[in-house]
Structures are given as structure tokens and as C-alpha cells.
C-alpha positions, 0 to 999 in steps of 0.5 A, spaced: 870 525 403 876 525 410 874 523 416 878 526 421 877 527 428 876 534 428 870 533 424 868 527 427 868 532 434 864 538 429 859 532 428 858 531 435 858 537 437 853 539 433 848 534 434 849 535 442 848 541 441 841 540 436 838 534 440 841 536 447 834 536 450 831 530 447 837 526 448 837 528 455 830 526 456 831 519 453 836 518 458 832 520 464 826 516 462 830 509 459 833 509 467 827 510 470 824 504 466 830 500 468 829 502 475 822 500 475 823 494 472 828 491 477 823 492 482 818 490 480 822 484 479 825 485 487 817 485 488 815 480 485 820 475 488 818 477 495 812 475 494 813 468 492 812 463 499 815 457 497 815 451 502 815 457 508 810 456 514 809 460 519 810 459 527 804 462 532 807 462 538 802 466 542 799 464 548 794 468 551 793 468 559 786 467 562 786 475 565 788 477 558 782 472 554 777 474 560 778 482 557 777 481 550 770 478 552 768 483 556 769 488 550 763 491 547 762 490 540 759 496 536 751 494 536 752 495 544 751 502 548 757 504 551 756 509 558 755 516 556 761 521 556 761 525 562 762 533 559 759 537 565 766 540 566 766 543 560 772 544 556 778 546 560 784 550 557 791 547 557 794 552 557 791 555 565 796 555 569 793 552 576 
């Protein structure tokens, strides 16, 4: 038996040829695992505080803390909304 290069490029052509598809596929889906991987590296490090504290800043002014407090919760009623006008069409000119 002679290998030769013309025989060689036979040999792989008919190969392709026969398993173009399932070569192709294997190829897609090993990439997709390989990015898969490498982000779920990526999170998994994002993730990780270490000696990280977080800083508050935030300052509320009196104005600003007397109207939260005067928010309704969900239990209380609020003042009924006024339909009496009725619909209006946006697109009336006036």
C-alpha cells in the first residue's frame, strides 16, 4: 500500500463528503459549549464580593421624608377617580 498525497486528499474528501453534516454539527455544538463555559465562568466570578462594602450616600431631606409618610399603604382607600367626562378622543381637533 502507497500513501501519496493525492490519495490522502481522496481519503478526505470522501470523508467530508460522507460526514459533511455530522462534522459541521459537531462543530457548532462543541463552540456553543466552549462559550457556554466561559461565561458561565465570567458569572461565576462576577459573583464573588471579596472584602467589597458598599457606601450609602444617600441623604433624605425633611420635605422629601414627610411625603413618603404621607403615601397610602394598599389597605387604605384612595379618593375615587373622577369619569364623569367621560372618554375623550385624542385625535378631536379642538
Amino acid at each position: 500500500m502507497e500513501i501519496s498525497l493525492s490519495s490522502i486528499k481522496k481519503s478526505a474528501s470522501a470523508f467530508l463528503h460522507r460526514y459533511h453534516v455530522v462534522v459541521f454539527v459537531v462543530t457548532i455544538l462543541g463552540g456553543l459549549v466552549i462559550v457556554v463555559l466561559l461565561l458561565n465562568g465570567i458569572i461565576a466570578k462576577s459573583g464573588q464580593v471579596g472584602n467589597f462594602t458598599p457606601t450609602t450616600g444617600s441623604s433624605f431631606d425633611q420635605q422629601t421624608i414627610e411625603r413618603i409618610e404621607n403615601l397610602k399603604t394598599r389597605d387604605e382607600k384612595s379618593d375615587p377617580i373622577d369619569l364623569s367626562s367621560g372618554r375623550t378622543n385624542p385625535f378631536v381637533e379642538k
